[in-house]
MDTraj code that builds the backbone (N, CA, C; nanometers):
import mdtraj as md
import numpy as np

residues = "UNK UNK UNK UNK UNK UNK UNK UNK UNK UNK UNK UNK UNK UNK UNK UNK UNK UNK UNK UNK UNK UNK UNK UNK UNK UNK UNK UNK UNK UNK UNK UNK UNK UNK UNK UNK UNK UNK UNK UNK UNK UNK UNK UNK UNK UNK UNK UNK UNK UNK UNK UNK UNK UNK UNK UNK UNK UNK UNK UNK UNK UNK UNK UNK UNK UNK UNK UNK UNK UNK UNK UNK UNK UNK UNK UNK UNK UNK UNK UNK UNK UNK UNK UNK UNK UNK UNK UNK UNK UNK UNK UNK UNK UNK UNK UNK UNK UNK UNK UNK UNK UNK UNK UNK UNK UNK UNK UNK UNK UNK UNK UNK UNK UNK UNK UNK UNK UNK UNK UNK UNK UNK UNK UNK UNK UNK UNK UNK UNK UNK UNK UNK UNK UNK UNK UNK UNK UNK UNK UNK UNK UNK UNK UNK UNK UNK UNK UNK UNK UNK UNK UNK UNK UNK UNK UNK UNK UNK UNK UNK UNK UNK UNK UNK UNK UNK UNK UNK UNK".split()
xyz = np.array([
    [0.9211, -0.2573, -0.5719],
    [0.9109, -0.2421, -0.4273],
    [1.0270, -0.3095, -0.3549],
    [1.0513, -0.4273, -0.3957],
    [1.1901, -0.4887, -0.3414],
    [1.2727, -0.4058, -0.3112],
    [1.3167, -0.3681, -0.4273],
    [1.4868, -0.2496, -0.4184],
    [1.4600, -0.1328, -0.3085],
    [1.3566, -0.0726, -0.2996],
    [1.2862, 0.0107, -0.2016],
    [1.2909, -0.0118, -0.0477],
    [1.2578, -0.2126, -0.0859],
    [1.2945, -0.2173, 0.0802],
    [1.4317, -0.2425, 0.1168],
    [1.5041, -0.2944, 0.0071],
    [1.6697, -0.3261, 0.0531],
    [1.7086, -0.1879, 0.0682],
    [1.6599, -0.0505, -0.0088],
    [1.7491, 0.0626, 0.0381],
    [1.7194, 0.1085, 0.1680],
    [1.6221, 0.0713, 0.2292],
    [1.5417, 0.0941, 0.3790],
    [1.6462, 0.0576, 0.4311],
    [1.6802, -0.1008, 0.4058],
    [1.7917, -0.2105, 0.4630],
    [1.9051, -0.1295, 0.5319],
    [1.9885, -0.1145, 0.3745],
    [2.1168, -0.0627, 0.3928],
    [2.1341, 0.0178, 0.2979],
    [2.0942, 0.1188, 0.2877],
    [2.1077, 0.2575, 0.2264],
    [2.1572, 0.3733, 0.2673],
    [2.2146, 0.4359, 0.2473],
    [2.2368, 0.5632, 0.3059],
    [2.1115, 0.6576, 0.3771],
    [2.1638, 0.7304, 0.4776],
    [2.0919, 0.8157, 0.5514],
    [1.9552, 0.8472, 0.4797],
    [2.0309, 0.8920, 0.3355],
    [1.9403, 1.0100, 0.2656],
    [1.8497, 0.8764, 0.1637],
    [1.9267, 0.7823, 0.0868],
    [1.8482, 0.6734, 0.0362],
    [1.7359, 0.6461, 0.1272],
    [1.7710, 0.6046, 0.2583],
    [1.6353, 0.5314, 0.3764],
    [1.4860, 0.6282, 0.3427],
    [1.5600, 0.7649, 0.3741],
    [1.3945, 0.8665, 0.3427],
    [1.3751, 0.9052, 0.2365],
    [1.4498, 0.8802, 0.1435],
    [1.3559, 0.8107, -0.0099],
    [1.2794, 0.7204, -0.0319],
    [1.3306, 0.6447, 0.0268],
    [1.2819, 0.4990, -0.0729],
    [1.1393, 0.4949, 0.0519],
    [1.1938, 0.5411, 0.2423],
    [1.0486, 0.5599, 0.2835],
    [0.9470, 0.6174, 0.2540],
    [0.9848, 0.7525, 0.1996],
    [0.8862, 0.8601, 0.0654],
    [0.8190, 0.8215, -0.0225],
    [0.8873, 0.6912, -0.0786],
    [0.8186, 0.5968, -0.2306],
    [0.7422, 0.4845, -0.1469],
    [0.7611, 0.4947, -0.0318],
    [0.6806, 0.3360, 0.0090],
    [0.5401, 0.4358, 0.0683],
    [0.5735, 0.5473, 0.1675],
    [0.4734, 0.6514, 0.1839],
    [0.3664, 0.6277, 0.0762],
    [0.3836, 0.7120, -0.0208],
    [0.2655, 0.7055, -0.1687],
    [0.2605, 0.6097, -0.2098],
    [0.3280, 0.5283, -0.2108],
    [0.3092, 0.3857, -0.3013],
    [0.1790, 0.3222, -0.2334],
    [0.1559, 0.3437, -0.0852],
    [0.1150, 0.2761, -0.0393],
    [-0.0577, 0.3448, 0.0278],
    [-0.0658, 0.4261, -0.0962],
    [-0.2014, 0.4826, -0.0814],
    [-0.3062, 0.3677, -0.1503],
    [-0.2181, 0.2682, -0.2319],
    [-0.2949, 0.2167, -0.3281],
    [-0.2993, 0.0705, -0.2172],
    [-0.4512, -0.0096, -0.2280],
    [-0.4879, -0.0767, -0.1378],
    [-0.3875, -0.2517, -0.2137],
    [-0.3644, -0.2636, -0.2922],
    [-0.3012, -0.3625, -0.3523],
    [-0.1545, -0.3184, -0.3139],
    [-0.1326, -0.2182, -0.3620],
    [0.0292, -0.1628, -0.2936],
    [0.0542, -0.2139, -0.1237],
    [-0.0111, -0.1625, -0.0652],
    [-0.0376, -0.2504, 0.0683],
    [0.0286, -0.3771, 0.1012],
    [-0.0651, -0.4488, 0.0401],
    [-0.0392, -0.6031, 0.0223],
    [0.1153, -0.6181, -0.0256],
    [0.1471, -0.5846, -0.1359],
    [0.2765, -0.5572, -0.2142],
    [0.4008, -0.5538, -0.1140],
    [0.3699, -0.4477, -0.0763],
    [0.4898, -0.4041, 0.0494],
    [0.5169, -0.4421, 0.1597],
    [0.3483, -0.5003, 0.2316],
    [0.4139, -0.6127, 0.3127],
    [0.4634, -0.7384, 0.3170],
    [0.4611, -0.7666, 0.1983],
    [0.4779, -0.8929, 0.1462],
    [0.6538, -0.8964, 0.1091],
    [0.6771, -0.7911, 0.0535],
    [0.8151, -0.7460, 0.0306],
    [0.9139, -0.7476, 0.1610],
    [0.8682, -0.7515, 0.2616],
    [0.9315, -0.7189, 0.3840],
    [0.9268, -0.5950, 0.4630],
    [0.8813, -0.5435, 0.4308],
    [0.9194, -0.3767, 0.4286],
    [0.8744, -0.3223, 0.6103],
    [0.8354, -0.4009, 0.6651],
    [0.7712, -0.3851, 0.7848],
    [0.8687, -0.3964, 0.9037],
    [0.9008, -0.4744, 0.9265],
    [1.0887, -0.4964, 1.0127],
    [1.1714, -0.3579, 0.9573],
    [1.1746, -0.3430, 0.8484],
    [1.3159, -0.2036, 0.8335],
    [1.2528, -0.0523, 0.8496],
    [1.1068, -0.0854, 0.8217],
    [1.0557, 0.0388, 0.8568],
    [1.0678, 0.0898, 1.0213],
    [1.0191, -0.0418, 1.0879],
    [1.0411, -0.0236, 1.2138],
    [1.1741, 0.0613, 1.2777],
    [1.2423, -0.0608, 1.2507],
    [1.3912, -0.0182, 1.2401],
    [1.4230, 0.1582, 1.2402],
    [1.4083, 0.1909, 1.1138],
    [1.3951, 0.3282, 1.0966],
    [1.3261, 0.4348, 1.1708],
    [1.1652, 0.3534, 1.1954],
    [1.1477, 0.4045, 1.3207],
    [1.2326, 0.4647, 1.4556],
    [1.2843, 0.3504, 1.4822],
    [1.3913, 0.3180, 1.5524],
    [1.5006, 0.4294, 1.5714],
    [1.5610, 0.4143, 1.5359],
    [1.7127, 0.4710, 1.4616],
    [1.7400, 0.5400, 1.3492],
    [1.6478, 0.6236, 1.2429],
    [1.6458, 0.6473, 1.1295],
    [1.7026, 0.8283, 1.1693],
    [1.7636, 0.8837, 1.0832],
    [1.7506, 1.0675, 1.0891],
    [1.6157, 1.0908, 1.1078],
    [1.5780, 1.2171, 1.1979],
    [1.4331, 1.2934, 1.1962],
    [1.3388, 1.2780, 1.1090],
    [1.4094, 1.3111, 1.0130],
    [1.2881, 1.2501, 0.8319],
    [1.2810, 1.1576, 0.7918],
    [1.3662, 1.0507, 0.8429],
    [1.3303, 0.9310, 0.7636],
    [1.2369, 0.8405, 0.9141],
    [1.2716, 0.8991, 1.0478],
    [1.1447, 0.8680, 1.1663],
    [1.0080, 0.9102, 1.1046],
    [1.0151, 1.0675, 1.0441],
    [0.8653, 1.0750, 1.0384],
    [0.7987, 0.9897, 0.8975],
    [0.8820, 0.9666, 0.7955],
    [0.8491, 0.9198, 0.6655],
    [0.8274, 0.7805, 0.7166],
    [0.8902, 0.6953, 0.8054],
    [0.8753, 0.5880, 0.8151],
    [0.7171, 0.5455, 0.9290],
    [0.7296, 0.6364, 0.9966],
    [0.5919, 0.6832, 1.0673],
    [0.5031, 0.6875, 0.9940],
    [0.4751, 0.7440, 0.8615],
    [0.3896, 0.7709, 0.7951],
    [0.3295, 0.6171, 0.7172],
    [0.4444, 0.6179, 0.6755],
    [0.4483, 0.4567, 0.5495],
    [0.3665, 0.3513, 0.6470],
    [0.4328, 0.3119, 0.7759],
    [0.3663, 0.2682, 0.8298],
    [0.2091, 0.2371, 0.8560],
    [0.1773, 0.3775, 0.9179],
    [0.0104, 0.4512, 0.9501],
    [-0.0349, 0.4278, 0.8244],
    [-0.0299, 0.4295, 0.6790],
    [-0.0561, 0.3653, 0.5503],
    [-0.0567, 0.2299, 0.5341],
    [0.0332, 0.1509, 0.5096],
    [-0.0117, 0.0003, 0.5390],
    [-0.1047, 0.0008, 0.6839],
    [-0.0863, 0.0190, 0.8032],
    [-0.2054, -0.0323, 0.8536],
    [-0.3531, -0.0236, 0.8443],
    [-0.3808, 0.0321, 0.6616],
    [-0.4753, 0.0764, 0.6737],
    [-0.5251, -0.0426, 0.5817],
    [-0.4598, -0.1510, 0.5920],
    [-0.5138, -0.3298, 0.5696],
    [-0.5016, -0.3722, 0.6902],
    [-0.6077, -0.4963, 0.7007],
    [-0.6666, -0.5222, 0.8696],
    [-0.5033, -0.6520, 0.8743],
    [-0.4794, -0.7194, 0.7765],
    [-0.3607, -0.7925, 0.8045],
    [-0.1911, -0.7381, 0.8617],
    [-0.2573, -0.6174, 0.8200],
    [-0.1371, -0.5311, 0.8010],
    [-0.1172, -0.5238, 0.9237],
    [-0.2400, -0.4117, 1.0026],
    [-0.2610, -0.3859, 1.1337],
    [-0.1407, -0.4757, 1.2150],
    [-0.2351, -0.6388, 1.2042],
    [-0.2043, -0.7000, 1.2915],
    [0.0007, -0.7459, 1.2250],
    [0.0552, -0.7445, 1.1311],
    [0.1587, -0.8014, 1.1590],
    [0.2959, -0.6500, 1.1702],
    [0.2047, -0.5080, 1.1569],
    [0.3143, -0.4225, 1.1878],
    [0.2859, -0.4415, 1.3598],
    [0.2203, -0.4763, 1.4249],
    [0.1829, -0.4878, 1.5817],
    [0.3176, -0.5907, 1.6073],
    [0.2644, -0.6779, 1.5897],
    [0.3533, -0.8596, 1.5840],
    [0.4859, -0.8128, 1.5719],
    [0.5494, -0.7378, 1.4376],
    [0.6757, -0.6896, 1.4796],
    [0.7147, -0.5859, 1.5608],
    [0.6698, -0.5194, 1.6413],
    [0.7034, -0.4857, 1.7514],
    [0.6860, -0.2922, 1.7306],
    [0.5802, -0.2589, 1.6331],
    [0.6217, -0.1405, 1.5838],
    [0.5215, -0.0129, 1.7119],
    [0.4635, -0.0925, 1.8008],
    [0.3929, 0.0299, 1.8930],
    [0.4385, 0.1129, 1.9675],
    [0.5016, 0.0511, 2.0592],
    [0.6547, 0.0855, 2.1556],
    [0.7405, 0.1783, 2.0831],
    [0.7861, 0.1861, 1.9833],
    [0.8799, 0.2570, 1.8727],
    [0.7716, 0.4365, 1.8284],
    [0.6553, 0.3694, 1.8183],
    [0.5894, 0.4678, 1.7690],
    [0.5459, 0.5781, 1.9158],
    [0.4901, 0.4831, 2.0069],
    [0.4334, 0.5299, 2.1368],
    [0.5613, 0.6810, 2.1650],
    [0.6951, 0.6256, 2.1730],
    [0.8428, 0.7285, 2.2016],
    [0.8437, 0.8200, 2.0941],
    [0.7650, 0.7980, 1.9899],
    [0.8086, 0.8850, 1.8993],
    [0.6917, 1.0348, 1.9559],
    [0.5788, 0.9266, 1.9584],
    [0.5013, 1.0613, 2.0454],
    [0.5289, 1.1548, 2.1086],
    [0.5915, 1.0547, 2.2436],
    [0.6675, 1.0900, 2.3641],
    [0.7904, 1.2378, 2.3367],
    [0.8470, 1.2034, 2.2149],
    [0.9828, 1.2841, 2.2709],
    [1.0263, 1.2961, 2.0768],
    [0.9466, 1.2302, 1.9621],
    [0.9996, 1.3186, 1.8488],
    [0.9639, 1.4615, 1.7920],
    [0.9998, 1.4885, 1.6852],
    [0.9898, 1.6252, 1.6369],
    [0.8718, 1.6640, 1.6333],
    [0.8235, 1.7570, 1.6116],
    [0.6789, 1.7738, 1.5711],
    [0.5913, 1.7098, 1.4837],
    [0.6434, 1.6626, 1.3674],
    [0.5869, 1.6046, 1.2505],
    [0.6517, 1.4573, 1.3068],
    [0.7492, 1.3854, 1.3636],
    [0.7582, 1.2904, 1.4307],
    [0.5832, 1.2328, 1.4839],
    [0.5702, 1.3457, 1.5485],
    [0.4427, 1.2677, 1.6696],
    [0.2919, 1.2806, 1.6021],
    [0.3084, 1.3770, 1.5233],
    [0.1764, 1.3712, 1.4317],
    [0.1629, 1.2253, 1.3689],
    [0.2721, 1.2184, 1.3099],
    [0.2670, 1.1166, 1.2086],
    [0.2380, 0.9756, 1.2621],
    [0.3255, 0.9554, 1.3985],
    [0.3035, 0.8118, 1.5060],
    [0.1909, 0.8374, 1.5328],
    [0.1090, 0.9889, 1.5847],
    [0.0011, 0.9019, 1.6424],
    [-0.1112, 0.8982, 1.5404],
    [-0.0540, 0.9374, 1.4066],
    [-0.1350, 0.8771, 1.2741],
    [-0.1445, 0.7442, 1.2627],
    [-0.0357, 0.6796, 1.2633],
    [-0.0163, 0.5240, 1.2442],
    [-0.1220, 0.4763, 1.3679],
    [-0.0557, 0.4912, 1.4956],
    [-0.1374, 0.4415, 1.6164],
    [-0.2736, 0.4478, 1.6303],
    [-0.3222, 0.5689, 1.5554],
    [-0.4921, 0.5587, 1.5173],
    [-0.5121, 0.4516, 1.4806],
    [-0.4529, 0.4572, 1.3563],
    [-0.5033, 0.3215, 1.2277],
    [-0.4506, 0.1709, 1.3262],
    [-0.3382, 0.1494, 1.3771],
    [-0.3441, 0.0444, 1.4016],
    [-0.4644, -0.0119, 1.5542],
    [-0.4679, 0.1205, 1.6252],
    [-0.6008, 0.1091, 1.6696],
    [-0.7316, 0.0696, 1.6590],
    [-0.7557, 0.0525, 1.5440],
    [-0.8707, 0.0171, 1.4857],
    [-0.8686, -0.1297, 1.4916],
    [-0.7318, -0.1953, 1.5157],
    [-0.7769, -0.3884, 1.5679],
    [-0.7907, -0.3544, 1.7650],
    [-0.8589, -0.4424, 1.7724],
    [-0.8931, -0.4488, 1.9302],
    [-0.8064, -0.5107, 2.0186],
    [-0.6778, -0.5988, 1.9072],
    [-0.5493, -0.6394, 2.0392],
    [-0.4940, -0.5376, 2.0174],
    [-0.4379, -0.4364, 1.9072],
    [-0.3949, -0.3379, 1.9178],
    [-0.3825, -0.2332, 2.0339],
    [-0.5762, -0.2089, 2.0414],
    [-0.6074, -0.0803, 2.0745],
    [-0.5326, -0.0938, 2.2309],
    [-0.5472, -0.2425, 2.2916],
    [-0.5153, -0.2868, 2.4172],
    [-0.3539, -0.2682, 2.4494],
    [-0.3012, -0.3150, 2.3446],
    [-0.1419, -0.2889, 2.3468],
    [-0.0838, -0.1776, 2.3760],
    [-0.1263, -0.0772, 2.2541],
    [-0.0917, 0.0662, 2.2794],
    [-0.1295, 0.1532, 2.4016],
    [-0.2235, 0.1009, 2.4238],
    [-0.3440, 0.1968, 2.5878],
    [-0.1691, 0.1476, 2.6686],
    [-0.1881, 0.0030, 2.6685],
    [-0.0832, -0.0437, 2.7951],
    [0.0918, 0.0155, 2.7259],
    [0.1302, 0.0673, 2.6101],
    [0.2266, 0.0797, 2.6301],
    [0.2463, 0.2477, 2.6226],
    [0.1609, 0.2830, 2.7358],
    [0.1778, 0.3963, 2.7521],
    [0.1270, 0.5207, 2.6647],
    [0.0620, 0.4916, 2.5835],
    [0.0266, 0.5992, 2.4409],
    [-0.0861, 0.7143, 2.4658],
    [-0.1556, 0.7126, 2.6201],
    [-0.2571, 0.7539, 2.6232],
    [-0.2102, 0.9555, 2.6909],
    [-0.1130, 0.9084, 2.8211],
    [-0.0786, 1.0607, 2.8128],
    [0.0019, 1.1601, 2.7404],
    [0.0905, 1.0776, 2.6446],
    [0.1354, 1.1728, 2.5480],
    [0.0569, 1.2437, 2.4303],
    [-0.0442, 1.0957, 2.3690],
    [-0.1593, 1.1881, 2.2976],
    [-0.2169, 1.2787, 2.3554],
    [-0.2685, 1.2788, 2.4893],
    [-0.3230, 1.3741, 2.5576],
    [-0.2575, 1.5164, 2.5272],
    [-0.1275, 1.5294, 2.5542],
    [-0.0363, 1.6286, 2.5762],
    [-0.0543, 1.7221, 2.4188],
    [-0.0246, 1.5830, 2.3095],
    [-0.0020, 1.6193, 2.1661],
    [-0.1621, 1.6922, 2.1494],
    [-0.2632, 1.6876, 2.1910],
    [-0.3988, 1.6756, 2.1740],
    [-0.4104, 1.8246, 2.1634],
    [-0.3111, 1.8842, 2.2513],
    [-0.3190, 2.0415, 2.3169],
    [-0.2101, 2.1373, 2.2336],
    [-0.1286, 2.0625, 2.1291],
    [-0.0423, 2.1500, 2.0446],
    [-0.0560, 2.2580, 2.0021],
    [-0.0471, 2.3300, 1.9820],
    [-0.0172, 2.4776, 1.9074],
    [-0.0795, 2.4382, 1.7337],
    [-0.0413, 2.3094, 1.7020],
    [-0.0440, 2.3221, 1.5779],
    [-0.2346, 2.2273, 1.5091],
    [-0.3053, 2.2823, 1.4494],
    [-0.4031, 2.2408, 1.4472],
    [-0.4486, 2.0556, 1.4050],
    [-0.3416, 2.0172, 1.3081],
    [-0.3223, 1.9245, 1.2147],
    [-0.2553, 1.8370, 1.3199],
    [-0.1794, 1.8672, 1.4031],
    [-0.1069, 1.7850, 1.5061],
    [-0.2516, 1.7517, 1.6118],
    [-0.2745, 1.8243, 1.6497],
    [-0.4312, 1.8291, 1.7538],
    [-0.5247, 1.7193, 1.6880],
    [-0.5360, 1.7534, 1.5719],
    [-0.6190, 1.6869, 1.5008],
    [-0.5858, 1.5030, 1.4820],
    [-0.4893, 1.4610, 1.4800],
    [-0.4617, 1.3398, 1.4117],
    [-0.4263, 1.2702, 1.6051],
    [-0.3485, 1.3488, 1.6839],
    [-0.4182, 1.3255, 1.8438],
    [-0.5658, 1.2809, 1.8611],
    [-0.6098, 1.3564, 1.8647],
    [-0.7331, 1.3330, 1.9197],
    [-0.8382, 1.2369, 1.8494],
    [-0.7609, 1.2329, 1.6761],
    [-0.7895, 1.0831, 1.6510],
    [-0.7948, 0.9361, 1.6769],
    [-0.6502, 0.9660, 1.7335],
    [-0.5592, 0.8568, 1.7969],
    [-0.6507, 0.8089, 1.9225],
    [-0.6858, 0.9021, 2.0045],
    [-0.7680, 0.9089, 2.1504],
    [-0.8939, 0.8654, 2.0862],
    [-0.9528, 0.9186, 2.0197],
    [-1.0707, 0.8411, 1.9717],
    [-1.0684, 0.7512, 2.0052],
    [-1.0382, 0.6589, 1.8819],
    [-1.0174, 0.5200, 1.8750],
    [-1.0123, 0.4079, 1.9901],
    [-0.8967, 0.5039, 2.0610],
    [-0.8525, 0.4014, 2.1625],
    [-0.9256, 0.3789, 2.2792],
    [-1.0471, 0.5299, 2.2849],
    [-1.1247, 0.5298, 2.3787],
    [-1.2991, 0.4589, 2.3223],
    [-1.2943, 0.4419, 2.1825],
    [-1.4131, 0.3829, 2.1863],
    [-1.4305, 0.3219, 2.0189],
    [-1.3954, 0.1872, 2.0128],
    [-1.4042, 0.1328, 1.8911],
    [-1.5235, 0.0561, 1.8712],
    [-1.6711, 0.0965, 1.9130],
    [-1.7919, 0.0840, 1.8733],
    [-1.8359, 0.1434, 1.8176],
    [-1.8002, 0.3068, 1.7525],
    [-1.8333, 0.4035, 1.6199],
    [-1.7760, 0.3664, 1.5161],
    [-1.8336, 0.3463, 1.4042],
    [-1.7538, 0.3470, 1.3246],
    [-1.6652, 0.4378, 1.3023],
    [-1.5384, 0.4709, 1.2010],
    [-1.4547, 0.5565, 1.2033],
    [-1.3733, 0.5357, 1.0751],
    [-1.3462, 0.5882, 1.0354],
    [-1.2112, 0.6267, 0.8980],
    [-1.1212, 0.6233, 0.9455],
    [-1.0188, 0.5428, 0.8948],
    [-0.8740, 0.5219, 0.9257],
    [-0.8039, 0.6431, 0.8579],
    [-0.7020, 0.6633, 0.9039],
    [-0.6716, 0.7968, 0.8547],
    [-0.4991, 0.7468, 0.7463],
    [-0.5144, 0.8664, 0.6466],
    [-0.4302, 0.7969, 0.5261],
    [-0.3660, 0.9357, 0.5245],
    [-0.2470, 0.9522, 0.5065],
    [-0.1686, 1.0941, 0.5065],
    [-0.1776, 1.1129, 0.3745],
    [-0.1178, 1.2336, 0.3629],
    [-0.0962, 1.2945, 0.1965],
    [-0.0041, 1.2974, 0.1698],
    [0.0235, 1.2655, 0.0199],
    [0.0983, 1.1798, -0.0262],
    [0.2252, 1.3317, -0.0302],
    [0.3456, 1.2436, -0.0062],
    [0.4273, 1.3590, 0.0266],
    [0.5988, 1.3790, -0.1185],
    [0.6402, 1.4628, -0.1104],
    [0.7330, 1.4876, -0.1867],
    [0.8234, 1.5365, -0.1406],
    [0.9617, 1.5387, -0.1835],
    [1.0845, 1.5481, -0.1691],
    [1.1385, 1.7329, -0.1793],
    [1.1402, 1.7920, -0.1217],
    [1.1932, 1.7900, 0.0265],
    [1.0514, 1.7572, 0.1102],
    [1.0430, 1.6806, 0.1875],
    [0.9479, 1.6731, 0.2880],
    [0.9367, 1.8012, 0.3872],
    [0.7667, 1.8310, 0.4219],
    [0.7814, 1.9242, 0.5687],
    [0.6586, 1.8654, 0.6058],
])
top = md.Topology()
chain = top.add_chain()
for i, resn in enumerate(residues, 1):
    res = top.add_residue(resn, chain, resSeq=i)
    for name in ("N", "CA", "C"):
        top.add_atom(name, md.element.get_by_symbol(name[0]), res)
traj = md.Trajectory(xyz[None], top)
C-alpha cells in the first residue's frame, strides 16, 4: 500500500489513476481500510481530488467514499479537508465525477459533524440537481446522499462502489 500512496504522491498522470484504482478495490476489504489510512493515503487522495485528470477525480472520489466506510475514517478524511473538494466535484465534474462524490458524501454523512459540514458547504442543491439526471445509477447514489443528510435516525447502508478495472467507465 505504501508504494501506491507515493505513486498518488508523485506519479505520473496515468500512475495517480492506477495506483487510485488499486486503493479503490483494495479498499473493499474492512482491514484494508485501516491499512490505507494509516499509510497516508488520505491528503493525496484529496489532492487528486483536487487537481487530478477526470479519472483519476472520479477514482479518487471513489477510494475515498470506500475508506469512509470506517467510522475513524469518516472523521479524519473530513479533518483533512476532503468535503469542499468533493461538494465542486458535484457541482461542476463529469458525470461519473458527481456520482462518485456524492457516493463518498453519503458515507461520510453517516457521522453527524459531517452530515453538518457538508449541508453547510453547500452539498444540498447540487445533489438535488444530480437527483434529477438522466442517468439512473447517478439518481440513485444522489438521492442517497440526500437521504442521509436529511435524516440520520434510520438506519442505513453505507454505500461501497464496485470494484473497478482498468480502462475505467
Amino acid at each position: 500500500i505504501p508504494p501506491l500512496v507515493d505513486l498518488i504522491r508523485s506519479g505520473t498522470d496515468g500512475a495517480k489513476a492506477k495506483a487510485a484504482m488499486a486503493l479503490v478495490n483494495l479498499a473493499f476489504d474492512k482491514d484494508n481500510r485501516v491499512t490505507i489510512a494509516a499509510a497516508g493515503a488520505i491528503p493525496p487522495l484529496i489532492d487528486l481530488v483536487k487537481s487530478g485528470t477526470d479519472g483519476a477525480k472520479e477514482l479518487a472520489a471513489t477510494a475515498l467514499g470506500n475508506l469512509a466506510n470506517n467510522n475513524d475514517n469518516k472523521v479524519s478524511i473530513a479533518k483533512f479537508g476532503a468535503i469542499p473538494p468533493l461538494v465542486d466535484l458535484v457541482k461542476s465534474g463529469t458525470d461519473g465525477e458527481k456520482a462518485w462524490a456524492a457516493a463518498a458524501l453519503q458515507n461520510l454523512a453517516l457521522n453527524k459533524d459531517n452530515n453538518v459540514a457538508i449541508a453547510k458547504a453547500g452539498a444540498i442543491p447540487p445533489l438535488v440537481k444530480l437527483g434529477r439526471s438522466e442517468r439512473e445509477d447517478t439518481r440513485q447514489l444522489a438521492k442517497g446522499a440526500l437521504g442521509v443528510l436529511m435524516d440520520q435516525s434510520r438506519p442505513y447502508q453505507p454505500h461501497q462502489s464496485r470494484r473497478r478495472r482498468w480502462p475505467f467507465r
